[in-house]
NUKENU-953459 format. One line per field, with one value per residue (C-alpha): residue number from 0; x negated, y negated, z. Coordinates in Angstrom, 1 decimal. Last residue first. Layout:
BEGIN
seq: NUM, ...
xx: X, ...
yy: Y, ...
zz: Z, ...
//
This chain:
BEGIN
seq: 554, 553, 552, 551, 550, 549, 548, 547, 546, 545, 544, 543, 542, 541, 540, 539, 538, 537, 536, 535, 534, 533, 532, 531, 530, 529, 528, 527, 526, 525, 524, 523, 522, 521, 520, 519, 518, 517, 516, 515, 514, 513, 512, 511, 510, 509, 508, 507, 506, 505, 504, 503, 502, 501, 500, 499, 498, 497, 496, 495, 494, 493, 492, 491, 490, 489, 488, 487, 486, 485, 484, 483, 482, 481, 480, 479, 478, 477, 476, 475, 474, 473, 472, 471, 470, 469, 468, 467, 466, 465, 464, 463, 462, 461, 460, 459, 458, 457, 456, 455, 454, 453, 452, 451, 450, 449, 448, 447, 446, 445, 444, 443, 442, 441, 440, 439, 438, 437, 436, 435, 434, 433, 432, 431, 430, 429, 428, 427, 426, 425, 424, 423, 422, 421, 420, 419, 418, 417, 416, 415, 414, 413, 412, 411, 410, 409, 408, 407, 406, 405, 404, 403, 402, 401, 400, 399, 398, 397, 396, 395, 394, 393, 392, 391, 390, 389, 388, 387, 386, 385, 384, 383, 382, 381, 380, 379, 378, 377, 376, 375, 374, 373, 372, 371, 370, 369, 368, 367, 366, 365, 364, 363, 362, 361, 360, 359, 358, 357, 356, 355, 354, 353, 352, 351, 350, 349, 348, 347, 346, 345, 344, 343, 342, 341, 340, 339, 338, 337, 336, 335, 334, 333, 332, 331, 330, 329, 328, 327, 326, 325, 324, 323, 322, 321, 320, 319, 318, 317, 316, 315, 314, 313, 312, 311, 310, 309, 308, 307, 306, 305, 304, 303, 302, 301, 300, 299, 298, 297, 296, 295, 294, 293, 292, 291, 290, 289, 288, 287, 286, 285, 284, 283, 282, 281, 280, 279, 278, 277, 276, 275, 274, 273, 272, 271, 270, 269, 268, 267, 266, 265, 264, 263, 262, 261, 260, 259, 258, 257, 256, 255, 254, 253, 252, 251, 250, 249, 248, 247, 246, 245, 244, 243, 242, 241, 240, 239, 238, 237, 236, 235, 234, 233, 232, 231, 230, 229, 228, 227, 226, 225, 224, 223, 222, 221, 220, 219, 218, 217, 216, 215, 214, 213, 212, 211, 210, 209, 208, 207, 206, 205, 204, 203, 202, 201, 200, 199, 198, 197, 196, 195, 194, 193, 192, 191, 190, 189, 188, 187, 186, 185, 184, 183, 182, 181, 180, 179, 178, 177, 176, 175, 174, 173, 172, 171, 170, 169, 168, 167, 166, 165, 164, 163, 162, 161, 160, 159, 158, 157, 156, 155, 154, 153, 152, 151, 150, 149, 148, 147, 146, 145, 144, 143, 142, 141, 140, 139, 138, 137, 136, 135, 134, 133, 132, 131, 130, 129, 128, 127, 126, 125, 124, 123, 122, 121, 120, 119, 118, 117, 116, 115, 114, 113, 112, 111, 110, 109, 108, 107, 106, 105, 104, 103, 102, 101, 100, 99, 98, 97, 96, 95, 94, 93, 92, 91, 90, 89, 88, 87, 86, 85, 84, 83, 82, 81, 80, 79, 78, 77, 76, 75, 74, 73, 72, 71, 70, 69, 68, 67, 66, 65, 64, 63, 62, 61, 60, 59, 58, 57, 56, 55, 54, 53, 52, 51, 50, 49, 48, 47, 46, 45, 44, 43, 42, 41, 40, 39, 38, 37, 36, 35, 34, 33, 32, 31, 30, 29, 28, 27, 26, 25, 24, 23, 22, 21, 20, 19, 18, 17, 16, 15, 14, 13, 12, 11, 10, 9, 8, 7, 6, 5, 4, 3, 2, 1, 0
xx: 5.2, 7.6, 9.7, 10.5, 9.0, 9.9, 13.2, 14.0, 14.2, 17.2, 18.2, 15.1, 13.0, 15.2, 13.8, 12.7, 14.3, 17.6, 20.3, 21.4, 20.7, 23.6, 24.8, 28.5, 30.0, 30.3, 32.3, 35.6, 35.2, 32.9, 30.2, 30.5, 27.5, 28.6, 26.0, 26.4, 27.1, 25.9, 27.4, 26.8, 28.7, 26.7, 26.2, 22.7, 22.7, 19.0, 18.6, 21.2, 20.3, 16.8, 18.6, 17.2, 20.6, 18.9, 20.8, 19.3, 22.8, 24.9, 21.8, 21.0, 24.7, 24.1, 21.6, 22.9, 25.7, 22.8, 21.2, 24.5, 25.6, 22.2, 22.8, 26.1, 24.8, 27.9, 30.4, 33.9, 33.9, 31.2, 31.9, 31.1, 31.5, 31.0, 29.8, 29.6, 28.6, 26.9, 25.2, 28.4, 30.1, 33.5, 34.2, 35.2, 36.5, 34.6, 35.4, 33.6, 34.2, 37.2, 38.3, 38.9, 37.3, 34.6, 34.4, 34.4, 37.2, 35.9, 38.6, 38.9, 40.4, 41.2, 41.8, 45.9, 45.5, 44.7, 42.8, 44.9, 45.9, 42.4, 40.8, 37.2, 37.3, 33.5, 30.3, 28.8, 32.0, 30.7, 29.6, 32.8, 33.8, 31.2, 32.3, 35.8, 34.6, 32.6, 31.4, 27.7, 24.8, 26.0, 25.3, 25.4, 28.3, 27.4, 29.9, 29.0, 30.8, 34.0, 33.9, 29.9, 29.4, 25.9, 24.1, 22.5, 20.7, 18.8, 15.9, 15.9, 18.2, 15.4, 12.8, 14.6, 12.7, 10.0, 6.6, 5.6, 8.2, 6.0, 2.7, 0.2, -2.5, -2.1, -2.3, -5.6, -6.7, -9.7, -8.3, -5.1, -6.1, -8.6, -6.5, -4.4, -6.6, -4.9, -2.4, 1.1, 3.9, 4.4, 1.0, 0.3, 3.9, 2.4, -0.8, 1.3, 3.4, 0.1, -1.5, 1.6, 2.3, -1.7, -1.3, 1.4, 0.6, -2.7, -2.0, -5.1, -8.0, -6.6, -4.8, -8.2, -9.5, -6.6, -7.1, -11.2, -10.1, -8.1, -4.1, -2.4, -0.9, 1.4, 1.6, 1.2, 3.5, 2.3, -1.2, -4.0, -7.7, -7.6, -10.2, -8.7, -7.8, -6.1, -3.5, -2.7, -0.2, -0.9, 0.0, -1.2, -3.8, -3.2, -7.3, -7.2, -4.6, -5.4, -8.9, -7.7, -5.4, -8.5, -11.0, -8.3, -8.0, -5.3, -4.6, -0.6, -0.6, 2.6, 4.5, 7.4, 10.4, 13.4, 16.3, 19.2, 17.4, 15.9, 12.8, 11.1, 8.3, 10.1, 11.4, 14.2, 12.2, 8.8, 6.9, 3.3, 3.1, 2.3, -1.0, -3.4, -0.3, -1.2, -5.0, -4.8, -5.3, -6.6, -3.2, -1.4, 2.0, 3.0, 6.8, 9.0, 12.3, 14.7, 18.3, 20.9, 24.0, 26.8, 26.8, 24.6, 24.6, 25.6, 23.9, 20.7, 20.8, 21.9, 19.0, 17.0, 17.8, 17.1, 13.5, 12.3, 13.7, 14.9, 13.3, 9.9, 10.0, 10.1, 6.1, 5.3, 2.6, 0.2, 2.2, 4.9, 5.7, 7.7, 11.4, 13.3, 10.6, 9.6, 13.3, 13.5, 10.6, 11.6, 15.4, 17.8, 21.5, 19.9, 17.8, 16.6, 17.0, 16.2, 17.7, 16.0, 17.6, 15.2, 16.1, 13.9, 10.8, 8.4, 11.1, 11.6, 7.8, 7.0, 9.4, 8.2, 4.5, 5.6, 7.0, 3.5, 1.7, 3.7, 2.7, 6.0, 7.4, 11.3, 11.0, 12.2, 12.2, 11.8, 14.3, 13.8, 16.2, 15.4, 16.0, 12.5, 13.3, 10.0, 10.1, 6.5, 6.1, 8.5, 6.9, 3.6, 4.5, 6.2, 3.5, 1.1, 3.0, 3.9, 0.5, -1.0, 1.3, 4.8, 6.8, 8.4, 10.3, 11.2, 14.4, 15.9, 19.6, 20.4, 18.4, 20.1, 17.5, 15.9, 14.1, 12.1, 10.3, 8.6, 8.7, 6.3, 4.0, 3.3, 3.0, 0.7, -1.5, -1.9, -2.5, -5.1, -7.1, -6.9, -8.2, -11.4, -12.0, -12.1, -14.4, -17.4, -15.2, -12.9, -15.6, -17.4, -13.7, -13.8, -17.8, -16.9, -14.1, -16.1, -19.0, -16.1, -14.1, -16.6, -17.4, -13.5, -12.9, -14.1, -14.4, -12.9, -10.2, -12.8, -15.0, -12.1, -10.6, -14.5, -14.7, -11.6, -12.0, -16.2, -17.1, -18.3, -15.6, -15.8, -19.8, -19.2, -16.5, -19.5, -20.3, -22.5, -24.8, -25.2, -27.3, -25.5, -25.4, -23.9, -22.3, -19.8, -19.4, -16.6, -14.2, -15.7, -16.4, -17.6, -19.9, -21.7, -23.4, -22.7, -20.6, -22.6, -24.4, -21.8, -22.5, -26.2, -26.2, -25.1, -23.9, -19.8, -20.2, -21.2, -18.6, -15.8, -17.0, -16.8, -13.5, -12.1, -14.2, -12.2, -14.3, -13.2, -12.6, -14.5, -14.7, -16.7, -20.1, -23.1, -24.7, -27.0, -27.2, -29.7, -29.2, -26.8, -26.5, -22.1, -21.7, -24.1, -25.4, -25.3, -21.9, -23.5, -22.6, -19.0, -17.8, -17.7, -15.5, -17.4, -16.2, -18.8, -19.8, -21.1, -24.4, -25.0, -28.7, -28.2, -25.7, -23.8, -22.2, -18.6, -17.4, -14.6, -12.2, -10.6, -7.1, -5.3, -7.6, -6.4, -8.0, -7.1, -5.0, -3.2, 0.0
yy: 15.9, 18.5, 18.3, 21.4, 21.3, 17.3, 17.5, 20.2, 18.6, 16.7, 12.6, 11.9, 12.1, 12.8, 11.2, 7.9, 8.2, 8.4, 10.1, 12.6, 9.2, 7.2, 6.2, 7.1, 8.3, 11.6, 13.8, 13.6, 13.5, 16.9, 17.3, 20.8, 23.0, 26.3, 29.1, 31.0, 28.1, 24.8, 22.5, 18.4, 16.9, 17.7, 13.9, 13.4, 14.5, 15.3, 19.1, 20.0, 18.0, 19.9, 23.5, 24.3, 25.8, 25.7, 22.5, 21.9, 21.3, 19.8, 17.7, 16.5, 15.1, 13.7, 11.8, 10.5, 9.3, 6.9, 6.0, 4.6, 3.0, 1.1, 0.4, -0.9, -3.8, -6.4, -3.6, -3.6, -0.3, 2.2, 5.0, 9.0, 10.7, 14.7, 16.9, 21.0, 22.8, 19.4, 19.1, 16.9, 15.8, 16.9, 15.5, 16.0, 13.1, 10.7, 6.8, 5.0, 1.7, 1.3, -0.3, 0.9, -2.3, 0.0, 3.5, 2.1, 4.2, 7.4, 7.6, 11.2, 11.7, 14.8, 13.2, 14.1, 13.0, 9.5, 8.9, 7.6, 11.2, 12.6, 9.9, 10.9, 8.2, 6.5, 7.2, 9.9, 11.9, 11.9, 16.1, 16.9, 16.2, 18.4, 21.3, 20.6, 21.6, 20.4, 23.8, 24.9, 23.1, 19.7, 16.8, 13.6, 11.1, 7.6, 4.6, 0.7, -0.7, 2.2, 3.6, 4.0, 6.0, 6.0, 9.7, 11.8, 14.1, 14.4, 16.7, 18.9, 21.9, 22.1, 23.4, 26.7, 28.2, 28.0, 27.3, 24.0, 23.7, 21.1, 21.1, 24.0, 23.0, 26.8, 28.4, 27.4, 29.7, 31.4, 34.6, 33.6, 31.4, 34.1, 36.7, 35.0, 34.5, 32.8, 31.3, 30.8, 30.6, 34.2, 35.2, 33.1, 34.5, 38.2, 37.2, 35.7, 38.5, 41.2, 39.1, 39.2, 42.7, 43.3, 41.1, 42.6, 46.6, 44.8, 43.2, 44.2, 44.1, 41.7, 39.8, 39.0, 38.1, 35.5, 34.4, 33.8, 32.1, 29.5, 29.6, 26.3, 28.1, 29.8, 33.9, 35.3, 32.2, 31.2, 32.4, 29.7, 30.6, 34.2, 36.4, 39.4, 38.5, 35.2, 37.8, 39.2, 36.8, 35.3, 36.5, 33.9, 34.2, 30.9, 30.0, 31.8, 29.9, 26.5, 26.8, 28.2, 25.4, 23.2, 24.5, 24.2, 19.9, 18.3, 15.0, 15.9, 18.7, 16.8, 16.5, 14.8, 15.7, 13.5, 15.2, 15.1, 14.0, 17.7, 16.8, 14.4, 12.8, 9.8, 8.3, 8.7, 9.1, 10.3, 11.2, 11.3, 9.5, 11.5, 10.1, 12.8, 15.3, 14.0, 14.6, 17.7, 20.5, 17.8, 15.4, 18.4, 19.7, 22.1, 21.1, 19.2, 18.6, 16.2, 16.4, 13.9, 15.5, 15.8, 19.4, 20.8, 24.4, 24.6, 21.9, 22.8, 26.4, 25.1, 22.8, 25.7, 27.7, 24.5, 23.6, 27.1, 29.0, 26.9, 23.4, 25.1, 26.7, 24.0, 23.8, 21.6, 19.8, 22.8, 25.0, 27.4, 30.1, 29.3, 28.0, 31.5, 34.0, 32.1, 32.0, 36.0, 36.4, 34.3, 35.7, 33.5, 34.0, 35.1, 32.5, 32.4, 30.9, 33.0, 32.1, 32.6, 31.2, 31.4, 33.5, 36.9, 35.5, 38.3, 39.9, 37.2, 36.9, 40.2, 40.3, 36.9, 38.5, 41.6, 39.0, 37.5, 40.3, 41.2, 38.5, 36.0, 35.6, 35.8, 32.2, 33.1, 29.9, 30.8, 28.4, 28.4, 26.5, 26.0, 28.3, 29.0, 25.0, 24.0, 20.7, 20.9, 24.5, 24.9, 22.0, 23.6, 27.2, 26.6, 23.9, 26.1, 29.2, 26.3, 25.8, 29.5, 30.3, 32.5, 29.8, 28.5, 25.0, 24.2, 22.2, 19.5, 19.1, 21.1, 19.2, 15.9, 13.8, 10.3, 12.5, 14.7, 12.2, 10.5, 14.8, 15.8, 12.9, 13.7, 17.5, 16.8, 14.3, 16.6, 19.4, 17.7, 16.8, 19.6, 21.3, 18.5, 19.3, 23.4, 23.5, 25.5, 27.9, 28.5, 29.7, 31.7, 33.5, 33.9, 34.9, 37.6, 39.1, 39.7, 41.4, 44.2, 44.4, 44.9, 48.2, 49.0, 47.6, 51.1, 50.8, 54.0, 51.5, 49.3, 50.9, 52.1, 49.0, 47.6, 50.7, 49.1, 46.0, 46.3, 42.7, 40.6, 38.3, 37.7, 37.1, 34.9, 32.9, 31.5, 32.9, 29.8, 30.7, 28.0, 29.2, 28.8, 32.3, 33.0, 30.4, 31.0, 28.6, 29.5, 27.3, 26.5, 30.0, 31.4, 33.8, 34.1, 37.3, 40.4, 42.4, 41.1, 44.8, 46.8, 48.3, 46.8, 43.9, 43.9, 40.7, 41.5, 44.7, 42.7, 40.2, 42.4, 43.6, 40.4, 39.8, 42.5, 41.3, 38.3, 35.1, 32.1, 28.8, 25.3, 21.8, 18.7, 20.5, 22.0, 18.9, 20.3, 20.9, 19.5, 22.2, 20.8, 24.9, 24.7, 21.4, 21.3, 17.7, 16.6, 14.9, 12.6, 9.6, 10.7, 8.5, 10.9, 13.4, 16.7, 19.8, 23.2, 25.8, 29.4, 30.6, 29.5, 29.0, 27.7, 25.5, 24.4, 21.2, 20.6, 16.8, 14.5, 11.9, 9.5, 10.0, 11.8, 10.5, 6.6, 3.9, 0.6, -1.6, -2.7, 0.0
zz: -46.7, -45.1, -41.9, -40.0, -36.7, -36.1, -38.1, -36.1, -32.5, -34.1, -34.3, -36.7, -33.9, -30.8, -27.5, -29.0, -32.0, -29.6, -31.7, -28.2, -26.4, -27.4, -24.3, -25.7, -21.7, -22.9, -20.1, -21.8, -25.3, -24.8, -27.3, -28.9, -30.9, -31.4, -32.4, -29.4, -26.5, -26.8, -24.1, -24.5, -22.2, -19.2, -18.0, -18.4, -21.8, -22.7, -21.7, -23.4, -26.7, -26.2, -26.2, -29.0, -30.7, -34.2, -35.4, -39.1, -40.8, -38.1, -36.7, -40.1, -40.1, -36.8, -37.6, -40.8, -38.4, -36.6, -39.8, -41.3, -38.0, -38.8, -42.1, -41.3, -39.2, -38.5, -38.0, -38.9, -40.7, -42.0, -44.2, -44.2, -46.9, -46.6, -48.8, -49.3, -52.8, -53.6, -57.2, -58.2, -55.1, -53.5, -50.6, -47.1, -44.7, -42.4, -41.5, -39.0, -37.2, -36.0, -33.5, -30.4, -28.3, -25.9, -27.0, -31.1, -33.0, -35.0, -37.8, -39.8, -43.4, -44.5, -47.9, -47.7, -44.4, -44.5, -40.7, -37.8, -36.2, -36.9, -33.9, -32.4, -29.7, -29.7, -31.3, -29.2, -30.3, -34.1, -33.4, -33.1, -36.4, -37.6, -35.2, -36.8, -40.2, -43.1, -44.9, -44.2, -45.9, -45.8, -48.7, -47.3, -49.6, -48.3, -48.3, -47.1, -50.4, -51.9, -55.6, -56.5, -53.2, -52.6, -52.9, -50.3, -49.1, -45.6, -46.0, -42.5, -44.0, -46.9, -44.2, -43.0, -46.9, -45.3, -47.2, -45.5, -42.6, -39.9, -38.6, -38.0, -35.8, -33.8, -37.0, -37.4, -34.5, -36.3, -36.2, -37.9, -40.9, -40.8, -41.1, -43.6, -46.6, -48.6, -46.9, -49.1, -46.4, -46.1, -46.0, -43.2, -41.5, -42.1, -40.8, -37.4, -36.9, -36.7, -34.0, -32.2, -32.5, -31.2, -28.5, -27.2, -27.6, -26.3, -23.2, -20.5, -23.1, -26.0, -23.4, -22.5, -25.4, -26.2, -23.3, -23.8, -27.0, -25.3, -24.8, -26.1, -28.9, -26.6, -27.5, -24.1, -22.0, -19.0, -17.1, -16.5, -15.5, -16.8, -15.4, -14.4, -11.0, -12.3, -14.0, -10.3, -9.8, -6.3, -2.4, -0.1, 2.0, 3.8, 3.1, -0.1, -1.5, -0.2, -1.8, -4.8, -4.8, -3.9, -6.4, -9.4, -8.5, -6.7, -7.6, -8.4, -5.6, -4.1, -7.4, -7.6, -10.3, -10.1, -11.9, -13.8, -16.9, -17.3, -19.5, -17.2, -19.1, -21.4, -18.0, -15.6, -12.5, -12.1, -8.8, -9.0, -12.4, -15.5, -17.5, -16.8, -17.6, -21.4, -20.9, -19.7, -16.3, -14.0, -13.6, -11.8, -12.4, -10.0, -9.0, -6.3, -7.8, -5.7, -7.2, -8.7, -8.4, -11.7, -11.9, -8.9, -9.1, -12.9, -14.2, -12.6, -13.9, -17.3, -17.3, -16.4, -19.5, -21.8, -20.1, -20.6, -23.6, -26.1, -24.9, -24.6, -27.6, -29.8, -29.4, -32.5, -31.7, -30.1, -32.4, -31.8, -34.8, -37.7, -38.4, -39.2, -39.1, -35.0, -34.2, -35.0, -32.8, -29.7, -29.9, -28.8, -27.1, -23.6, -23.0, -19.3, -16.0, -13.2, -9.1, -5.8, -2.7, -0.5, 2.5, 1.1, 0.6, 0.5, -2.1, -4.2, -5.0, -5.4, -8.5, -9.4, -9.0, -11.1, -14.0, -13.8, -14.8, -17.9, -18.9, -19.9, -23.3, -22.1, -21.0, -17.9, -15.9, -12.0, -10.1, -6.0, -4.4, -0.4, 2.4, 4.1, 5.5, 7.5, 5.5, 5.1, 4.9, 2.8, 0.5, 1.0, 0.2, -3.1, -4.0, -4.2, -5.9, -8.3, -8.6, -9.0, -11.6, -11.1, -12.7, -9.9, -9.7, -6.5, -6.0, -2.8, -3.4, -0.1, 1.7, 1.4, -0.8, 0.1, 3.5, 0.2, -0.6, 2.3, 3.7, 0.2, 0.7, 4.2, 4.2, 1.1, 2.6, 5.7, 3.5, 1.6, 4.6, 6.3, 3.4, 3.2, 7.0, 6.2, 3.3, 4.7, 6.5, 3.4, 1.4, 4.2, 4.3, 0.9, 0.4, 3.2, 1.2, -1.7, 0.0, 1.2, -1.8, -4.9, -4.8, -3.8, -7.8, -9.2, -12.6, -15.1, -16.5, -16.9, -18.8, -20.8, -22.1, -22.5, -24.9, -26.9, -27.0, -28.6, -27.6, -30.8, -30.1, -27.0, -27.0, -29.7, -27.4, -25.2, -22.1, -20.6, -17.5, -14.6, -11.4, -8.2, -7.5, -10.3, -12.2, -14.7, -17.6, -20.2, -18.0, -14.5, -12.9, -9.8, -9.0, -5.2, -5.9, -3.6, -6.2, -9.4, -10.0, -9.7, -12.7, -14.3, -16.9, -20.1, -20.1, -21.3, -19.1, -15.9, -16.7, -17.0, -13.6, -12.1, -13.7, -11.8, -8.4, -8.3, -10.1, -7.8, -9.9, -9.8, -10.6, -11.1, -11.3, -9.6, -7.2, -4.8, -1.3, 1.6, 4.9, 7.3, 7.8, 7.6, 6.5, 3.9, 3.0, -0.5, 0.5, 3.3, 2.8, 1.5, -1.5, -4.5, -1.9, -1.2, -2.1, -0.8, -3.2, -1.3, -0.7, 2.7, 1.8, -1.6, -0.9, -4.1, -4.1, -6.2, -6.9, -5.6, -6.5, -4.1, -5.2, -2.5, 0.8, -0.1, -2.1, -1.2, -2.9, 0.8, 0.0
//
């Protein structure tokens, strides 16, 4: 509140004490940070952050380095990225080494390891680990506890939410905040996205058992299909990843919806500002703004300056149970086929997923070939897909390409061409406008008036039409409006969202008064729950007034 900094956001480094052999976080402006706490023995500086190596991905390592069985289990290694560093000594494992790795006899290797080597030394490097970095724990618990009851006293309990996706945050921030508010009962919500490791689907499992008063509920797709969504409009990029609104942040919207319909609610969640440049510019706790994908809720996060050293930290020091993915070696678990996983993920999954990997692998050099790639394996193994951007080479990508021809008969008149018959779901979809009025429109012409929500006058005319080149058409006109090539845009909107509309979920997500339902392949607004804000044809949330137009557009 004074300007100053305070104990969240003073940044910090990782020592290395080479007679206590274990790394030790000191804050940037400690006096003494190159001084061990535990032997006051002078450290050095190893690097901004660290993860613990478990005793699986120890002896991955040992077989990936050539290097003697067993050989690792009383070295202090831990891991920053492709950098591990044993025994405080840096040693890069580049993704050449993954990829000349024989999968199959590291596959057995393993599976003929015996991880009780690896237990006893293992253990005792934790608990030194946590001994040596005790104070700066306290510290961020404190701050946490703090944080997590300013916010959570604005909110009545019972509209306070956890988000849980089976990672090593939210299973952070799951035990602080009920630790904080010392309330075992609060709303869990795991998001499904149907594409999670098989790993982490045991740890919800495990989850919901160990914690059997919170109330524990799954949102997840059931009326999409990840693969036959990926033939249809292509597979996920890193700036095109529509499946997030289909299959996570849709699903829970529907879960929030339906506990707390119209109720703003309190979400505490696992975001952190270290894991990417775009979370790097999040706010601690965001309100209504460009960021927070479920518009009915507040989202704080009390681990926001947090970085992986201290959740491991925190986990390890409360002995917490974690998804057992991070044991073998991967440093973030989600989805298996997200474009945002690194090489060494991919590697892994290669190992300990492969009937998936291999399928998915296999999908993605078909869908190369399919959109004119010459050679698609190594469009595919060398990760290009993952910059892929918009429809080139789907056939989904004409349904995006607004067409249309000005009526030569009546002034401020378009004629869109539609890809499915006009219909009441059409109709429908002109709610956002104003009062959706058949009664007043010609009806010999099928004519339908949409009256302005605030004066009732009209301002936009619709009926079916026959156009040459057009198997379906509708005109629409604009009425008694001083900018009608704006009103234009804004129905053109919805007239690509009628014949693009992939059931995405992201206009769900968006209305902040549940109007908008999609249920099968129906689309419906509901005349009396939209309050005409607009923001379902918002550039700034919609481009081009449907999620598609961004995944399917063509140059």
């Amino acid at each position: 509140m004074c300007g100053s900094e305070t104990i969240d956001d003073i940044p910090t480094e990782v020592y290395y004490c080479t007679h206590c052999h274990t790394p030790i976080i000191k804050r940037i402006n400690d006096a003494q940070k190159d001084i061990c706490p535990l032997c006051q023995e002078k450290m050095k500086y190893l690097t901004a952050d660290l993860r613990p190596v478990f005793p699986e991905e120890r002896r991955l390592l040992e077989l990936l380095l050539n290097k003697e069985p067993y050989s690792l289990r009383r070295a202090s290694v831990w891991a920053n990225k492709n950098r591990y560093y044993i025994d405080g000594k840096g040693k890069p494992v580049t993704n050449s080494i993954y990829t000349a790795a024989d999968v199959e006899k590291l596959r057995q290797a393993l599976a003929e390891s015996r991880m009780d080597e690896y237990d006893e030394a293992f253990q005792r490097q934790v608990e030194l680990f946590v001994q040596a970095n005790r104070e700066h724990l306290a510290a961020l618990i404190e701050e946490a506890h703090d944080f997590i009851r300013h916010e959570a006293e604005k909110y009545p309990q019972e509209n306070i939410v956890l988000s849980f996706s089976g990672g090593k945050d939210s299973t952070v921030v799951a035990d602080i905040v009920t630790k904080a508010l010392s309330n075992p009962s609060l709303v869990h919500i795991f998001g499904n996205t149907t594409l999670e490791f098989p790993m982490t689907m045991e740890y919800a499992k495990r989850f919901r058992e160990e914690h059997p008063q919170a109330i524990f509920q799954v949102a997840e797709n059931k009326e999409q299909n990840f693969m036959d969504m990926c033939a249809e409009i292509g597979p996920p990029a890193r700036m095109m990843r529509w499946c997030c609104s289909m299959f996570k942040t849709g699903p829970i919207t529907r879960i929030i919806s339906n506990f707390y319909r119209n109720q703003q609610i309190l979400t505490f969640y696992g975001i952190r500002k270290f894991e990417s440049v775009s979370r790097s510019k999040y706010n601690r706790v965001e309100k209504n703004t460009e960021s927070v994908k479920i518009q009915q809720q507040t989202v704080a996060a009390p681990i926001f300056n947090w970085k992986d050293i201290d959740v491991w930290l925190y986990i390890l020091s409360e002995k917490i149970d974690f998804n057992d993915a991070y044991r073998l070696g991967y440093d973030r678990v989600g989805c298996y086929c997200c474009p945002n996983n690194n090489g060494r993920a991919q590697f892994l999954s290669s190992i300990y997923m492969p009937d998936k990997s291999k399928a998915w692998r296999n999908f993605l050099i078909d869908f190369a070939k399919k959109i004119g790639k010459a050679d698609a394996e190594v469009y595919v193994d060398s990760g290009k897909w993952k910059a892929r951007q918009g429809g080139n080479g789907l056939a989904a990508a004409k349904t995006v390409k607004l067409q249309f021809t000005n009526c030569t008969s009546e002034e401020h008149s378009k004629i869109y061409k539609l890809f499915k018959p006009y219909d009441d779901e059409l109709i429908n979809m002109f709610t956002p406008f104003g009062k959706v009025a058949k009664d007043l429109g010609q009806k010999l012409l099928q004519e339908t008036i949409i009256l302005d929500a605030n004066s009732n006058v009209p301002i936009l005319s619709l009926q079916p039409f026959m156009q040459d080149g057009y198997e379906h058409a509708v005109k629409v006109k604009t009425l008694n409006v001083e900018n009608h090539d704006e009103l234009q845009r804004l129905a053109g909107y919805q007239i690509r969202k009628f014949n693009a509309c992939r059931r995405c979920l992201k206009c769900e997500s968006l209305c902040r008064t549940g109007a908008i339902s999609i249920i099968g392949d129906s689309y419906y607004i509901d005349p009396e729950k939209c309050v005409h804000c607009y923001k379902c044809m918002n550039a700034k949330y919609l481009a081009g007034g449907c999620m598609m137009d961004k995944y399917l557009r063509t140059k």
